[in-house]
C-alpha positions in Angstrom: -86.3 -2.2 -52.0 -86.4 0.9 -50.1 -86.7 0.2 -46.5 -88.1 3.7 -44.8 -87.5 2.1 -40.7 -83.8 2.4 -41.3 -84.4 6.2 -41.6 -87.1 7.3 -38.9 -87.1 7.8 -35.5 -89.6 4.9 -33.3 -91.3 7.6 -31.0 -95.0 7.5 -29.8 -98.2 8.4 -31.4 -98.4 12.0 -31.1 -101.6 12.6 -29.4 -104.3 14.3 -32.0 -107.1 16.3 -30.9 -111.0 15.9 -31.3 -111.0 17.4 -34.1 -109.4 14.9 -35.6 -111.8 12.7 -34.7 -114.6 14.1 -35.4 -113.4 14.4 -39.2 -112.8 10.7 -39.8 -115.1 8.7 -41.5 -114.4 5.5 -39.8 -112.5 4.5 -36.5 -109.2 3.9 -36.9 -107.0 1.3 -35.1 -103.2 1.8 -33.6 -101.5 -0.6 -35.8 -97.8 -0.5 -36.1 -96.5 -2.8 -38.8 -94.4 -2.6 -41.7 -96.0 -1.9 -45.3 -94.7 -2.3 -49.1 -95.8 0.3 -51.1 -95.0 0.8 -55.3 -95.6 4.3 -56.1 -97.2 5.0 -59.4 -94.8 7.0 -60.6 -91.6 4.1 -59.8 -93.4 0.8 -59.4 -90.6 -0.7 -60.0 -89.0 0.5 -56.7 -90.9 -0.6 -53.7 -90.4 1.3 -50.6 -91.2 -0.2 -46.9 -92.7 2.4 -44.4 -94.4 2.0 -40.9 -98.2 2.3 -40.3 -99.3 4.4 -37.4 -103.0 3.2 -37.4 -105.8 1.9 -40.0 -109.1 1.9 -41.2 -111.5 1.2 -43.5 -111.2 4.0 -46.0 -107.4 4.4 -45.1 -104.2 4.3 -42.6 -101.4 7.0 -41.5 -97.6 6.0 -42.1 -94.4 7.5 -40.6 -91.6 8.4 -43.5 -88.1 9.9 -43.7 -89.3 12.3 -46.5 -92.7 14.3 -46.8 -95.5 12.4 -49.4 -97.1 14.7 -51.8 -100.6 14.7 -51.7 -102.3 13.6 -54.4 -99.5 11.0 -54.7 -101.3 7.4 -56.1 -99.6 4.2 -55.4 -100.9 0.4 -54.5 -100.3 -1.1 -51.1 -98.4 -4.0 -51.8 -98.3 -6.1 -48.4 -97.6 -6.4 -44.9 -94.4 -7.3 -43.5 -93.4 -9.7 -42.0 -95.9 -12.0 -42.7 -95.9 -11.1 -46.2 -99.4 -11.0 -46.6 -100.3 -9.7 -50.4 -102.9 -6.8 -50.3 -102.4 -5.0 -53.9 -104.7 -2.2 -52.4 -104.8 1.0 -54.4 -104.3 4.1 -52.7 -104.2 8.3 -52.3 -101.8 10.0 -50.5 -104.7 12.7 -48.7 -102.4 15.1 -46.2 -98.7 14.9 -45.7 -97.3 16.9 -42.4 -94.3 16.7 -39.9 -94.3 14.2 -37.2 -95.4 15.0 -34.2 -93.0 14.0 -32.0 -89.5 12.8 -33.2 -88.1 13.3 -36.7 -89.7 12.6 -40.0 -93.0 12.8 -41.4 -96.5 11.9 -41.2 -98.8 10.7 -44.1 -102.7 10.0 -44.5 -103.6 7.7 -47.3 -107.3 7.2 -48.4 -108.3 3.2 -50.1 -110.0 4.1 -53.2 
């Protein structure tokens, strides 16, 4: 398995702006955990990445690499506790971190 926090950079949120805000369907909540996710197009090769914050429709990770959008995967679990989720999912908007190195991703629940 893949593990993306050996690659990224632990720096703070970036701050987002009202516009942000404004946009999102539902509220979204600073969590900061590890994920598994199985990409559609490799299922076989589960990669780990760290959440930024979540929601009901959907949650932001940090990554090494950028995502493409329109990228579909499932949401395997949450580490460490392991918890199973199998929740499908959209990669929506792909960008560079705001602060530190890597990149940012928005994935929509479908």
């Amino acid at each position: 398995m893949l593990d993306e926090s050996m690659f990224q950079n632990d720096s703070p949120d970036s701050a987002r702006g009202t516009s942000d805000l404004n946009r999102r369907e539902s509220i979204r909540n600073a969590v900061s955990v590890e994920v598994v996710m199985a990409w559609h197009f490799n299922p076989d090769q589960p990669v780990r990445y760290r959440s930024v914050d979540l929601s009901e429709t959907g949650m932001r990770l940090r990554s090494s690499t950028p995502l493409l959008e329109g990228m579909t995967g499932t949401l395997r679990s949450i580490l460490p506790e392991g918890r199973r989720l199998d929740r499908s999912v959209m990669v929506v908007w792909s960008r560079p971190a705001g602060i530190g190195s890597g990149y940012e991703a928005g994935l929509r629940f479908f």
